[in-house]
C-alpha positions in Angstrom: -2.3 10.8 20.5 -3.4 7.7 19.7 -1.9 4.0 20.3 -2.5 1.7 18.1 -2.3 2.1 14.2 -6.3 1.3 13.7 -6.5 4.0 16.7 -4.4 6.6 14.6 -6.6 6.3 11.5 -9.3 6.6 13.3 -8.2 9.7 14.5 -6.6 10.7 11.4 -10.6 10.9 9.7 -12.5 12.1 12.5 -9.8 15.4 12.7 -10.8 15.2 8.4 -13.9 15.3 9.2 -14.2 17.8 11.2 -12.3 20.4 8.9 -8.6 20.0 9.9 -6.6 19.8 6.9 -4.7 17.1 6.3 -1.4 18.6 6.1 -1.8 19.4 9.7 -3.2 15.8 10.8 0.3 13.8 8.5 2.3 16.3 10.8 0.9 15.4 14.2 0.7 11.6 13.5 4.0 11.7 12.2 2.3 10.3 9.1 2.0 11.5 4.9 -0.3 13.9 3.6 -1.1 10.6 1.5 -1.3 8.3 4.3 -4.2 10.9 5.8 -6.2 10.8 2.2 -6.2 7.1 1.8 -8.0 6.3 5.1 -10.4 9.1 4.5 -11.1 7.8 1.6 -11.3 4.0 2.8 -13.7 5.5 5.2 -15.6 7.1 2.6 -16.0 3.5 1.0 -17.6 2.7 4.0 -17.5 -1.4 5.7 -17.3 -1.9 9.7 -13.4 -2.3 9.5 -12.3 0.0 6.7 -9.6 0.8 9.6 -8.7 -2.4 10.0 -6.3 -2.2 7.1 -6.3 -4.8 4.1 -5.0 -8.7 3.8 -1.3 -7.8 2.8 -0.3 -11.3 1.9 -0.6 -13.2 -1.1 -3.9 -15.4 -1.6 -2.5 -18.3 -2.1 1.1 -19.8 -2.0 1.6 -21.7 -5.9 4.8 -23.0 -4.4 3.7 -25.2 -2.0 4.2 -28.5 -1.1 1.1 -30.6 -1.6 -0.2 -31.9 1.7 0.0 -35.5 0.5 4.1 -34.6 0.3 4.7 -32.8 3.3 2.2 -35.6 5.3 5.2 -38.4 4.0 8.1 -36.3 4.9 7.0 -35.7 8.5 6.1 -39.8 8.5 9.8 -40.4 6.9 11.5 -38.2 9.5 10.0 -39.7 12.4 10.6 -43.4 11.1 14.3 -41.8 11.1 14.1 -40.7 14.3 13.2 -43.9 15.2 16.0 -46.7 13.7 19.0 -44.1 14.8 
């Protein structure tokens, strides 16, 4: 079996592809039925690193503290740092 988990979906299509059925693949990966359909079909999409898995993380972060903000805080806490 494979090592790493782009390695196992690898694996996972090229066993679809060759006419394996999927139920058998989930069982020997220790994976889902589903898990084994959604990279086949991923790979079916097509792109050099459809096994690469997606971005899971959000785009951007609304909560942030501006740059200008967080660039006076660090300055503030070594000034701090300093007098003590």
């Amino acid at each position: 079996m494979a090592g790493s988990e782009e390695e196992l979906r690898r694996e996972a299509v090229r066993r679809r592809l060759a006419g394996e059925s999927p139920e058998a693949i989930a069982r020997s990966l220790g994976r889902s039925r589903r898990w084994v359909s959604k990279w086949v079909a991923r790979h079916e999409v097509g792109g050099e690193d459809w096994a690469a898995g997606a971005r899971r993380g959000p785009a951007r972060a609304p909560h942030r503290t501006p740059a200008e903000i967080e660039s006076l805080v660090l300055a503030v806490r070594v000034a701090s740092r300093d007098v003590v």
